[in-house]
TORKOL-4160 file (C-alpha; in steps of 0.2 Angstrom, whole numbers, padded with zeros to 4 digits, m for minus):
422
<pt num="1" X="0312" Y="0502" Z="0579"/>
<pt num="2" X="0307" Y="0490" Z="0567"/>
<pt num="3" X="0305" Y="0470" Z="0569"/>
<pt num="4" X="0314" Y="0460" Z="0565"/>
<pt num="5" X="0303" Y="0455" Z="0549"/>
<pt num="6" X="0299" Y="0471" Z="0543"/>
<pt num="7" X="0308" Y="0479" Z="0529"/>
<pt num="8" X="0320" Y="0495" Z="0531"/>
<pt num="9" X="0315" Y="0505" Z="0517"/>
<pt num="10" X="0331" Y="0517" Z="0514"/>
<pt num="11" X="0334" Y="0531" Z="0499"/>
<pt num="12" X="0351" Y="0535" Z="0493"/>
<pt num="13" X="0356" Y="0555" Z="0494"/>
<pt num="14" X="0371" Y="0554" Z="0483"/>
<pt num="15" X="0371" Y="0542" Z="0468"/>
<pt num="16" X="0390" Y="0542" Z="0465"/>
<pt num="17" X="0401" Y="0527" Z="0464"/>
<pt num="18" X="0402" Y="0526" Z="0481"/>
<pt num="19" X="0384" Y="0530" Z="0486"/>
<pt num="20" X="0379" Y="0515" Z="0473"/>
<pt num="21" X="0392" Y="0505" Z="0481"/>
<pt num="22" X="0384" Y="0508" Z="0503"/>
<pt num="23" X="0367" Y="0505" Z="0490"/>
<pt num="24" X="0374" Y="0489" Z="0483"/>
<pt num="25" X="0380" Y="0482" Z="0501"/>
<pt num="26" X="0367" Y="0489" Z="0511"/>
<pt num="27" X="0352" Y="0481" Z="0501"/>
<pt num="28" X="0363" Y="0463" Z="0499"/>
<pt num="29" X="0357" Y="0462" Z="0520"/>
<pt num="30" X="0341" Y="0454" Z="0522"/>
<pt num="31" X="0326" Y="0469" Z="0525"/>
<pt num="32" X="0334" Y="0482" Z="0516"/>
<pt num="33" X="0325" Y="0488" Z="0502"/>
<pt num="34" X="0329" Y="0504" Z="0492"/>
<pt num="35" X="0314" Y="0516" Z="0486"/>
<pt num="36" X="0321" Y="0533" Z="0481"/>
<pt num="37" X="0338" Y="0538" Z="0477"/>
<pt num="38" X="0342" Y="0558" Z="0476"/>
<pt num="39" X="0357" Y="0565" Z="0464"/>
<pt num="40" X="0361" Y="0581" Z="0452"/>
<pt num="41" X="0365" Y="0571" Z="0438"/>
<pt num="42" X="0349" Y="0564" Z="0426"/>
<pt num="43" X="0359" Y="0549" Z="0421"/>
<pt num="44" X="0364" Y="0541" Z="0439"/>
<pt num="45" X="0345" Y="0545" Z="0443"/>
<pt num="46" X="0341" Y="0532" Z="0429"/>
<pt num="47" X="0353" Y="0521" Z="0432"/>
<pt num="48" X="0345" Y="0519" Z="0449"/>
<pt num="49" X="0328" Y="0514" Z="0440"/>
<pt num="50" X="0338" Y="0502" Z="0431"/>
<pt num="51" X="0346" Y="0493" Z="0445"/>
<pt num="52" X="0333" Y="0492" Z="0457"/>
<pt num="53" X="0315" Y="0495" Z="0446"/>
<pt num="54" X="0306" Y="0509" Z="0437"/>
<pt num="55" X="0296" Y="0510" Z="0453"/>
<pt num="56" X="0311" Y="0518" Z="0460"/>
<pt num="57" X="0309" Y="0537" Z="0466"/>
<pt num="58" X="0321" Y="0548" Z="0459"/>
<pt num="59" X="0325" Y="0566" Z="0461"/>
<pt num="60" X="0336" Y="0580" Z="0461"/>
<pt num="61" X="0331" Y="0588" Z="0479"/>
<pt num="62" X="0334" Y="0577" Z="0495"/>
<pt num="63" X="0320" Y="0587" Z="0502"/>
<pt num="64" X="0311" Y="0577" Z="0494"/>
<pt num="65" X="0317" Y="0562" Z="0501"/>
<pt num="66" X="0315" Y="0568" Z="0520"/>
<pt num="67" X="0297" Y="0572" Z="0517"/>
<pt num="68" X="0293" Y="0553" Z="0512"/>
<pt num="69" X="0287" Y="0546" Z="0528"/>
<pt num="70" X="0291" Y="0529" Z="0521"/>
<pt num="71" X="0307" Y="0532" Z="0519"/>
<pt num="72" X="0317" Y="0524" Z="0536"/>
<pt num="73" X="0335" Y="0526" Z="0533"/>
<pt num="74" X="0345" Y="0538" Z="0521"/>
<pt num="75" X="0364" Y="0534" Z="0514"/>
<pt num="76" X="0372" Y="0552" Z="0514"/>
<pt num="77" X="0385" Y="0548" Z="0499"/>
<pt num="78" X="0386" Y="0568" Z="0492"/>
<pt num="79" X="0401" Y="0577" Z="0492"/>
<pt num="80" X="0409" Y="0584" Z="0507"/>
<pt num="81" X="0404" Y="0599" Z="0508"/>
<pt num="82" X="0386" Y="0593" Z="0510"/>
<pt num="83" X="0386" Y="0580" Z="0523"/>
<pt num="84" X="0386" Y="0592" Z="0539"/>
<pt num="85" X="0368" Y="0598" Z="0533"/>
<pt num="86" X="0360" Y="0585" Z="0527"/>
<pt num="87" X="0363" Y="0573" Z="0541"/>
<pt num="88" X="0357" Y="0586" Z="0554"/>
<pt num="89" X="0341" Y="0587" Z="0543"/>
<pt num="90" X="0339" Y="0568" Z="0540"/>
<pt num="91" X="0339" Y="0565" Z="0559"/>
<pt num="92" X="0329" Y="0581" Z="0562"/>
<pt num="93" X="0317" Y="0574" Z="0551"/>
<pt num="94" X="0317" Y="0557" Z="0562"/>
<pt num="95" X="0326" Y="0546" Z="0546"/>
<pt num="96" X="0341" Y="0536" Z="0552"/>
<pt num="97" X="0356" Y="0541" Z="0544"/>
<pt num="98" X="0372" Y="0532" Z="0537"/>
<pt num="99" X="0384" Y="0546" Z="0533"/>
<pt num="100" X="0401" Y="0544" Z="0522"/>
<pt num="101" X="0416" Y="0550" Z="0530"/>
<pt num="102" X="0421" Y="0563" Z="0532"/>
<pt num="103" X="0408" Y="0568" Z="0543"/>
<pt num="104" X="0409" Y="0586" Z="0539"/>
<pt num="105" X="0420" Y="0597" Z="0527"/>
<pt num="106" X="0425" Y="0609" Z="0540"/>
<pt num="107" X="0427" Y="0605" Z="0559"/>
<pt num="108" X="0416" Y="0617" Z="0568"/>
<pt num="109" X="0403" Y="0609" Z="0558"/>
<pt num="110" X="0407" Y="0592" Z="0571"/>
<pt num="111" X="0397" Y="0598" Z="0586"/>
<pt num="112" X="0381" Y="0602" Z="0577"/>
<pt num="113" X="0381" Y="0585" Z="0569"/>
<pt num="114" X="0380" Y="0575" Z="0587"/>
<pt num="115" X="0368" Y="0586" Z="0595"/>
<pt num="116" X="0358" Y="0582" Z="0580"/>
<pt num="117" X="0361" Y="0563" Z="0583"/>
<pt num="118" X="0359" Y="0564" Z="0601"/>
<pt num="119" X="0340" Y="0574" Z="0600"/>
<pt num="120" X="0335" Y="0564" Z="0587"/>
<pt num="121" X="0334" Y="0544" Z="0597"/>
<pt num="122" X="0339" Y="0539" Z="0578"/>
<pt num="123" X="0355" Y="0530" Z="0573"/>
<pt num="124" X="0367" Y="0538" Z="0564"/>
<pt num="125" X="0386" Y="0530" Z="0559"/>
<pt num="126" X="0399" Y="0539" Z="0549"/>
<pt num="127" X="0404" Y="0527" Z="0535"/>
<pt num="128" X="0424" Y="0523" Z="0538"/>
<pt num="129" X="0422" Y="0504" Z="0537"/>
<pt num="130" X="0440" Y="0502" Z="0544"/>
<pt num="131" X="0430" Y="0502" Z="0561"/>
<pt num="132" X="0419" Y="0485" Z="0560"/>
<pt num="133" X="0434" Y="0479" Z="0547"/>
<pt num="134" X="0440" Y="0461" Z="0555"/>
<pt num="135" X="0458" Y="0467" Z="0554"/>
<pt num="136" X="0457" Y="0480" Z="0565"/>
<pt num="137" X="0448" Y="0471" Z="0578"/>
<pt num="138" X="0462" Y="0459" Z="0578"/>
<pt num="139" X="0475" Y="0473" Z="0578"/>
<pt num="140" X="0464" Y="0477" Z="0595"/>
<pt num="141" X="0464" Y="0461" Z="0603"/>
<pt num="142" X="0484" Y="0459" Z="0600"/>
<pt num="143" X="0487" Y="0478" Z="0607"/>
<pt num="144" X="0477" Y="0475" Z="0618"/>
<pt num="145" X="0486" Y="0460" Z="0623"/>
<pt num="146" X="0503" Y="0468" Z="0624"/>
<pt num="147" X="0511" Y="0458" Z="0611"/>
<pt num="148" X="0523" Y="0472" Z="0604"/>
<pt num="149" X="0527" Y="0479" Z="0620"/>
<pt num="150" X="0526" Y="0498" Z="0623"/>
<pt num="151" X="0518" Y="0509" Z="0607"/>
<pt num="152" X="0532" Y="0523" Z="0602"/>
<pt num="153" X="0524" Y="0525" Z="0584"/>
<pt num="154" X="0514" Y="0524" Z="0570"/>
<pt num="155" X="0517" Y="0524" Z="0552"/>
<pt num="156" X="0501" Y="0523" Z="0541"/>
<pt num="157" X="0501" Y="0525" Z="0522"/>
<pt num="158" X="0490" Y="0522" Z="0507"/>
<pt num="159" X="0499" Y="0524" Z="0490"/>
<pt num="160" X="0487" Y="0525" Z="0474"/>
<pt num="161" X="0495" Y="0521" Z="0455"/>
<pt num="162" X="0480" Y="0523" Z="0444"/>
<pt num="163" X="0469" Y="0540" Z="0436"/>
<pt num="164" X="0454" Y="0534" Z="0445"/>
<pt num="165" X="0462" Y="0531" Z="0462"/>
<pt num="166" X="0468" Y="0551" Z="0460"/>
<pt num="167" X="0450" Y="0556" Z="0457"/>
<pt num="168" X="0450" Y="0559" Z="0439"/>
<pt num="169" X="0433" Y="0550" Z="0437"/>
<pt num="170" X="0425" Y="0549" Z="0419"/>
<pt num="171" X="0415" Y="0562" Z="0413"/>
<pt num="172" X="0398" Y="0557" Z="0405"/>
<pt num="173" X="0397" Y="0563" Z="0387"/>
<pt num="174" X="0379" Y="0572" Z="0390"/>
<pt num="175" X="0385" Y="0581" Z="0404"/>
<pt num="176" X="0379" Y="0599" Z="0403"/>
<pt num="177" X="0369" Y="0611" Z="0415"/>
<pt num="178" X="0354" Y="0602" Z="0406"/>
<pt num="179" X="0357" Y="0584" Z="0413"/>
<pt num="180" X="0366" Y="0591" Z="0428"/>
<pt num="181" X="0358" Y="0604" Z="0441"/>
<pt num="182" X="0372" Y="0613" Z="0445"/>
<pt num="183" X="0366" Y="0624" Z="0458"/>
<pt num="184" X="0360" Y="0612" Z="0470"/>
<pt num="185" X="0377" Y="0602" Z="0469"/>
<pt num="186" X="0387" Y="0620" Z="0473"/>
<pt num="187" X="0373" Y="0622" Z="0488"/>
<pt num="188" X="0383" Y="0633" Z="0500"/>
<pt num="189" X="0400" Y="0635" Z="0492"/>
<pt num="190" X="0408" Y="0649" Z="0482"/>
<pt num="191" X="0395" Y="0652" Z="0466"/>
<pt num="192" X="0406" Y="0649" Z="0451"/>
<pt num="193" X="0400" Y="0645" Z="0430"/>
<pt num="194" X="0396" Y="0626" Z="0427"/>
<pt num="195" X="0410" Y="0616" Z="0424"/>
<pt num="196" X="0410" Y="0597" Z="0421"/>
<pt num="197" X="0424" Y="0594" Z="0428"/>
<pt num="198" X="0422" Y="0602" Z="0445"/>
<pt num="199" X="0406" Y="0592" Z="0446"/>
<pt num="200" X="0412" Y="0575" Z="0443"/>
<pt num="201" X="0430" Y="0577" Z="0450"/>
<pt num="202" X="0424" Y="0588" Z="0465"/>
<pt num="203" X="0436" Y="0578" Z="0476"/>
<pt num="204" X="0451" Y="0588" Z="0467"/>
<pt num="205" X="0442" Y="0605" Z="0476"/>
<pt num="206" X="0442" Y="0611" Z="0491"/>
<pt num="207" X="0425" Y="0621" Z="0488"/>
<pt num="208" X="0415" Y="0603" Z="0488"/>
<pt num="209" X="0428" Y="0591" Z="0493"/>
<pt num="210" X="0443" Y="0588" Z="0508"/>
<pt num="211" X="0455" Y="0580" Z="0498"/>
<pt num="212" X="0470" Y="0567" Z="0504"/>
<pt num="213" X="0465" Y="0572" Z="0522"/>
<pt num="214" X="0445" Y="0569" Z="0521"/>
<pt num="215" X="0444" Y="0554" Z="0507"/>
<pt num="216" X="0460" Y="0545" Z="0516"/>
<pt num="217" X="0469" Y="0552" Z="0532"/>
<pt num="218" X="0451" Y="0549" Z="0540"/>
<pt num="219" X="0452" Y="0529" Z="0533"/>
<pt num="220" X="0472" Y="0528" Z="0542"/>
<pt num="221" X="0465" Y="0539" Z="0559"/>
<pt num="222" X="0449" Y="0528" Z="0560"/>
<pt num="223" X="0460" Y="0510" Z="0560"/>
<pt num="224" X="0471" Y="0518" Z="0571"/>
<pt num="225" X="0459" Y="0524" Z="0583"/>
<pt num="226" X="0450" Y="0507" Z="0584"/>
<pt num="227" X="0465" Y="0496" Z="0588"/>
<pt num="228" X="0474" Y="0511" Z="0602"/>
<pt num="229" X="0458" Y="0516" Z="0606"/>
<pt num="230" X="0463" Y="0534" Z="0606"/>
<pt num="231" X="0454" Y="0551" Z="0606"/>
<pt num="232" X="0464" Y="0559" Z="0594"/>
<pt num="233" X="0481" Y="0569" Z="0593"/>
<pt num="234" X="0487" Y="0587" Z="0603"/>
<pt num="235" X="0496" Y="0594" Z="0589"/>
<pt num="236" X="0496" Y="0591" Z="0567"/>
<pt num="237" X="0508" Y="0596" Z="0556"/>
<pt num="238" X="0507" Y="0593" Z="0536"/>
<pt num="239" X="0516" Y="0595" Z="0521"/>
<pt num="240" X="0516" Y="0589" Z="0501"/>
<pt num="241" X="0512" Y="0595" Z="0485"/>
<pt num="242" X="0503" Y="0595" Z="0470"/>
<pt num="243" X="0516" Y="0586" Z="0462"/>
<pt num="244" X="0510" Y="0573" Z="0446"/>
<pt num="245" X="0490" Y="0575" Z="0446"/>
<pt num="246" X="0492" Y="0593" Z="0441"/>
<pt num="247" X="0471" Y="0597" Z="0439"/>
<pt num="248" X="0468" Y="0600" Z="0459"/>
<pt num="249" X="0470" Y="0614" Z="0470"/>
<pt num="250" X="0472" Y="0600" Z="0482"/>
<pt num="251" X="0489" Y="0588" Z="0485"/>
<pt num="252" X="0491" Y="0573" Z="0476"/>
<pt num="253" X="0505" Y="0568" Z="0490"/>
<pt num="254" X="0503" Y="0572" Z="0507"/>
<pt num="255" X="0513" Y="0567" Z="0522"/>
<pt num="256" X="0508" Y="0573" Z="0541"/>
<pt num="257" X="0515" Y="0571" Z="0559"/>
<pt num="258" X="0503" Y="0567" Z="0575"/>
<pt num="259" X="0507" Y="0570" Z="0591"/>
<pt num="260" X="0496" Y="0558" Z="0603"/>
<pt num="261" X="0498" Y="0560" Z="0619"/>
<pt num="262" X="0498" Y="0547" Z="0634"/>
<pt num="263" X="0483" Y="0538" Z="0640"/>
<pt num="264" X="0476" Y="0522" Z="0650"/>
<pt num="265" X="0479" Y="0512" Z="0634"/>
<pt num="266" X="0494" Y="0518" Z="0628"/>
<pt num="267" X="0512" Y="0529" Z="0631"/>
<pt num="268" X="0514" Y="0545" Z="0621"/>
<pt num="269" X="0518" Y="0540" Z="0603"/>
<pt num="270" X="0519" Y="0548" Z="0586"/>
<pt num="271" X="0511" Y="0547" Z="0569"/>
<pt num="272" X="0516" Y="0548" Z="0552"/>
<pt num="273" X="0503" Y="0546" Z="0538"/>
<pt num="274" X="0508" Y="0546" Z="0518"/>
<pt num="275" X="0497" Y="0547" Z="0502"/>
<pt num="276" X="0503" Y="0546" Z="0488"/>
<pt num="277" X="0494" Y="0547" Z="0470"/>
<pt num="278" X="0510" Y="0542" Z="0459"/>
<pt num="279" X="0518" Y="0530" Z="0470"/>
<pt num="280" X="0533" Y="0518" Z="0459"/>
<pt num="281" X="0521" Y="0505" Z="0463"/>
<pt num="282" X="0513" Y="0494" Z="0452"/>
<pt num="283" X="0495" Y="0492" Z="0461"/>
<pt num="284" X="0488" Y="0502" Z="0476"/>
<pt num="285" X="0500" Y="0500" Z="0494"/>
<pt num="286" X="0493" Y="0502" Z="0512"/>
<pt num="287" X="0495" Y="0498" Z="0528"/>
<pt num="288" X="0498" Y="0505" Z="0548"/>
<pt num="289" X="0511" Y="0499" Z="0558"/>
<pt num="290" X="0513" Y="0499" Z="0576"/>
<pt num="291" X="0529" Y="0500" Z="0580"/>
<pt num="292" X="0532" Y="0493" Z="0600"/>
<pt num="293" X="0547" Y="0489" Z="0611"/>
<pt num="294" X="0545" Y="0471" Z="0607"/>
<pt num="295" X="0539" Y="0470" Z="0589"/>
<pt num="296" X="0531" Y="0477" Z="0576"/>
<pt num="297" X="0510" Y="0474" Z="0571"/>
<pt num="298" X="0507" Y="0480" Z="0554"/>
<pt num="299" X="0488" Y="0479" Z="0547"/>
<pt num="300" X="0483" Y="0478" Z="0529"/>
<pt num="301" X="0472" Y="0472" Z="0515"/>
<pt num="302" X="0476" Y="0453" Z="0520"/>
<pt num="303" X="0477" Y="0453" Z="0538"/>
<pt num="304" X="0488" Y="0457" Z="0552"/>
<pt num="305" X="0506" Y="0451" Z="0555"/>
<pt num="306" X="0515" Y="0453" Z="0569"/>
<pt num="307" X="0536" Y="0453" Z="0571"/>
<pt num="308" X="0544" Y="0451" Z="0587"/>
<pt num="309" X="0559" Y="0455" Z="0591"/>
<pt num="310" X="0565" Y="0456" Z="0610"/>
<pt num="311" X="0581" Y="0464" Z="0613"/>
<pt num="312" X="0590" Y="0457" Z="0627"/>
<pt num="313" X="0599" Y="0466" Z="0642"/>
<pt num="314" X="0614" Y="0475" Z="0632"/>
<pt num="315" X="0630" Y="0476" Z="0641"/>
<pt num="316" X="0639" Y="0495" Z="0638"/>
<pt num="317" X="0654" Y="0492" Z="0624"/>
<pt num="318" X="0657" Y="0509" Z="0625"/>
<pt num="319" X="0666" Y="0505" Z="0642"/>
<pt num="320" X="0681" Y="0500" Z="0633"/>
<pt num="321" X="0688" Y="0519" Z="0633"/>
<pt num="322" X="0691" Y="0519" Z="0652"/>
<pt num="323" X="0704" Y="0509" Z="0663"/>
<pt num="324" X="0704" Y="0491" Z="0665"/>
<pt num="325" X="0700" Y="0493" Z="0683"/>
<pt num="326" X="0686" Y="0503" Z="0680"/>
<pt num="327" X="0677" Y="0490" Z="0665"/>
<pt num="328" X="0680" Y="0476" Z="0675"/>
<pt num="329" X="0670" Y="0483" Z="0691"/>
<pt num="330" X="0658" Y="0488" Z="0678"/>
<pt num="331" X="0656" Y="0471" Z="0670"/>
<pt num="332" X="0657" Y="0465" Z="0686"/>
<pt num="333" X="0642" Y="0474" Z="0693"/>
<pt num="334" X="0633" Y="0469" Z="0677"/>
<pt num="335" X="0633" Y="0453" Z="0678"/>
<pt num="336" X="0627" Y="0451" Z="0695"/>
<pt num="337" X="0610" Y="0463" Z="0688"/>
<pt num="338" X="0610" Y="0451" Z="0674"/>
<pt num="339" X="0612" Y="0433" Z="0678"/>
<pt num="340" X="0601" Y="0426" Z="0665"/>
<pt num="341" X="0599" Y="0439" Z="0654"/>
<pt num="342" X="0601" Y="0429" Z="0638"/>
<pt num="343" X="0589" Y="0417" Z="0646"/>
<pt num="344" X="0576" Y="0427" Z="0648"/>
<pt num="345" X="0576" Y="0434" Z="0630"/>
<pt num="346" X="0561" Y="0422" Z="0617"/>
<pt num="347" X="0568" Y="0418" Z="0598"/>
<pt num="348" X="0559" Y="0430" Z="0585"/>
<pt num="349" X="0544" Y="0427" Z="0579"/>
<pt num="350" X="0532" Y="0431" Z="0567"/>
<pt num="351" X="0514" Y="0428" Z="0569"/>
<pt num="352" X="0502" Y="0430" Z="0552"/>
<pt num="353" X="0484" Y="0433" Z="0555"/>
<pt num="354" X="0472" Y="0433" Z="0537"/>
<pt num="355" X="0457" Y="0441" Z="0536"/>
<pt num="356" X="0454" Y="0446" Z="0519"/>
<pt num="357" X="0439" Y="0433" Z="0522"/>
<pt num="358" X="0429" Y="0446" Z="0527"/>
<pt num="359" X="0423" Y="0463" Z="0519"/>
<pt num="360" X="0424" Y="0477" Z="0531"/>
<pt num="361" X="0415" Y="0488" Z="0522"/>
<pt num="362" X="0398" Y="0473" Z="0521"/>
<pt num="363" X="0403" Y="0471" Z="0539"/>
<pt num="364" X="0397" Y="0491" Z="0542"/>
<pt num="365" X="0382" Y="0491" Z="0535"/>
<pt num="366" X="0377" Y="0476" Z="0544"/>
<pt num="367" X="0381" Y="0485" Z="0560"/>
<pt num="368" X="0373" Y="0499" Z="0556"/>
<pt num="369" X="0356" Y="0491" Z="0551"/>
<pt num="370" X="0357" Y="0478" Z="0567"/>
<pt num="371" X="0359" Y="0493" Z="0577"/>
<pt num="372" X="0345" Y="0499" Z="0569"/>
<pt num="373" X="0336" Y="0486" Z="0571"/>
<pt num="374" X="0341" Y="0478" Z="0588"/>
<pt num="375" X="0347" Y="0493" Z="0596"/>
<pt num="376" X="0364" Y="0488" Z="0597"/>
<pt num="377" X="0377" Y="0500" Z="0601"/>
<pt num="378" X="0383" Y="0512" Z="0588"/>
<pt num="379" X="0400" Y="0506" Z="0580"/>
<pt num="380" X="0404" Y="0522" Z="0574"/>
<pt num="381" X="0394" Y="0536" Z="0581"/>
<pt num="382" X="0394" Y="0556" Z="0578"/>
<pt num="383" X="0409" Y="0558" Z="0592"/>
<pt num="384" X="0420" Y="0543" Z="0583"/>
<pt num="385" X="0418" Y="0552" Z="0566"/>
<pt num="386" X="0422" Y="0568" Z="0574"/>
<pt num="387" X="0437" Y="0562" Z="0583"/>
<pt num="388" X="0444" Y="0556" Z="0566"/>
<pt num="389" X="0440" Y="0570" Z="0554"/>
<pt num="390" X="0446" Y="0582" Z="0567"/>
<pt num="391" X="0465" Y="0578" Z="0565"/>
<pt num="392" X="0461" Y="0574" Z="0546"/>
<pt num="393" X="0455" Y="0592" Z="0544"/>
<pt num="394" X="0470" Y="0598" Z="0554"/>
<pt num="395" X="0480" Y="0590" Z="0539"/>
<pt num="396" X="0475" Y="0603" Z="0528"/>
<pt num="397" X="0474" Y="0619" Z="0538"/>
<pt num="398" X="0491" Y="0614" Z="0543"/>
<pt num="399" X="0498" Y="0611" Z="0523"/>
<pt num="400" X="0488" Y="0628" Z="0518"/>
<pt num="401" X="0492" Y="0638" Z="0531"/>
<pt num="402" X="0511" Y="0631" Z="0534"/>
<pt num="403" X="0509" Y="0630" Z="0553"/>
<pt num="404" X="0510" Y="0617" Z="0567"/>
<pt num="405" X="0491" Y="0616" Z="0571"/>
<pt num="406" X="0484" Y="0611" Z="0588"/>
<pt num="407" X="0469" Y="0600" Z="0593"/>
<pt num="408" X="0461" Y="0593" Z="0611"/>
<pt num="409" X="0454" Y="0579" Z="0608"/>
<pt num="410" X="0441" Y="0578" Z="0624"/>
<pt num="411" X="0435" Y="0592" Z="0620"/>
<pt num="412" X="0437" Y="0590" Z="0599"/>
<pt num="413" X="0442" Y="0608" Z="0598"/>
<pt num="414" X="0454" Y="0617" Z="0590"/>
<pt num="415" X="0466" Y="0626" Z="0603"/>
<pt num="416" X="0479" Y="0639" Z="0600"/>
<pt num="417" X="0491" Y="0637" Z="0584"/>
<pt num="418" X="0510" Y="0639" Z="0585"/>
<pt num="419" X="0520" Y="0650" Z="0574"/>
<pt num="420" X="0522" Y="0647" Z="0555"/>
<pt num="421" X="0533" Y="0634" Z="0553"/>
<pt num="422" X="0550" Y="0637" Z="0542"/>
């Protein structure tokens, strides 16, 4: 473990936007240094040089990466397809590991992934930052704390507006199978001719990339995991289409139902999660709201509100249709059950908590690195990341396969599918 004045020297595997974003927040904490960075395209590998020194290590195999014994820590930023392999050789190769999320592209990848992390003594967090995000520990405290009654549902949603928010990244202009090496980025996936767009846009393909489920269901399941404190769902069903963004064999819009069944924490509730890629809306919409028997708690972007709404003891109108007799012995008996029931019902309320002070995604990469270097307990572990791209995943096999899919969520195993659905 290193003191506390020692420098964590890490390398970026997957020089992307979002790999150069974990860079850019993880070496903003005090101690962090980058010393290599590893991609397939020759122009992200000089960009590296140029933000953080021609000194820089640059390569095109993260081999050669896990071989530098100076290397401590690795961000895993590549596409999907590659994470499940190369985090269970980072930590094989005794490197700490910060992994985007998904954790894996397929689920029987999962179990490999925390034995690897469990042999290994090293730390290893799955990057969804919605974990260490302020709002959702807030959302925690106030579930925790009963203030919307019994949990019946969840709706979670995350509508996009813009190209680059449905994953039609720019192209570079030199980008051939000169400047980019092209077999390394296909790795184990189905061999195909080089094609530009399939490298840059993998997301849009299900050979490299997860799609709504992977890049965004897993965001929506990791909030909603940290605030019920759940293990995950018993059954999936999904549906969509490829509907606006027409360059995919993946769904720009995507809607799925969760079953989640009763725990310590909470009743049995449901789930319904939505994207979006062409929503009517202006700018980007998310939220999930908890919907209870006293109010409502929604989470977003700013913060967390919370809307109360007790309903008081409701006296049966539909009574009205039997004989007078028979009402007023009713009411009767009512009212002696109910002597202060309008009493006992508070005013509506709504409560507003802000926390758009504070940057979720900063927050998990300081976590990661104090855990690192202080031992602290691991925010978002191998099992967490599992538990949430487990019911992601099920998203797709559900939508692909048309079929109500099944999951155990001890166990984070796939059980026995139901009939096709109609």
């Amino acid at each position: 473990m290193p003191s506390p004045n020692d420098n964590i020297q890490i390398a970026l595997i997957g020089a992307g936007g979002m790999g150069q974003g974990d860079a850019k927040m993880a070496t903003s904490i005090p101690g962090v240094k980058l010393i290599a960075a590893c991609d397939c395209y020759d122009g992200r590998l000089q960009h590296m040089k140029e933000i953080y020194g021609k000194d820089t290590f640059t390569t095109r195999d993260y081999q050669q990466i896990l071989n530098r014994s100076d290397v401590d820590s690795v961000i895993i930023a590549t596409p999907d397809h590659w994470h499940q392999r190369i985090s269970v050789e980072s930590l094989k190769a005794s490197k700490h590991a910060y992994c985007e999320k998904p954790m894996v592209h397929a689920i029987e990848e999962g179990k490999a992934v925390i034995e690897a992390q469990a042999q290994s003594g090293k730390v290893f967090q799955v990057g969804s930052q919605y974990r260490s995000s302020l709002t959702y520990l807030k959302a925690r405290e106030l579930f925790q704390a009963n203030v919307i009654g019994e949990l019946n549902s969840v709706e979670a949603w995350l509508d996009r507006n813009t190209a680059i928010g449905a994953w039609e990244y720019s192209i570079p202009l030199d980008a051939d199978a000169t400047t980019c090496d092209w077999a390394q980025f296909q790795g184990n996936a189905l061999k195909r001719p080089w094609d530009a767009k399939r490298f840059f846009r993998w997301r849009n393909y299900r050979d490299y990339g997860t799609g709504v489920a992977g890049d965004l269901f897993v965001h929506l399941l990791t909030g909603l995991h940290t605030v019920t404190g759940s293990l995950g769902p018993t059954r999936v069903y999904a549906t969509g289409g490829i509907r606006y963004w027409m360059d995919r064999d993946v769904p720009d819009v995507m809607l799925a139902t969760l079953d989640y069944p009763k725990s310590k924490e909470h009743p049995a509730f449901n789930v319904l999660l939505r994207v979006n890629f062409k929503s009517s809306l202006p700018e980007e919409s998310f939220g999930v709201k908890f919907i209870g028997s006293d109010g409502v708690m929604t989470a977003g972007y700013e913060g967390v509100k919370v809307e109360r709404t007790p309903r008081p003891d409701e006296f049966d109108s539909t009574i009205e249709s039997f004989a007078n007799a028979t009402q007023e012995k009713i009411r009767m008996e009512w009212n002696e059950k109910h002597p202060d029931a309008d009493l006992k019902v508070k005013p509506d309320s709504t409560e507003v908590y802000d926390t758009s002070n504070q940057d979720g995604h900063l927050e998990h990469h300081k976590n990661f690195y104090r855990s690192i270097r202080e031992g602290r307990p691991l925010i978002e572990d191998a099992t967490f990341g599992l538990r949430a791209a487990g019911p992601a995943l099920l998203t797709n096999e559900s939508y692909f396969q048309r079929k109500i899919v099944s999951w155990d969520p001890e166990t984070m195993m796939q059980t026995q599918k139901s009939a096709t659905s109609t």
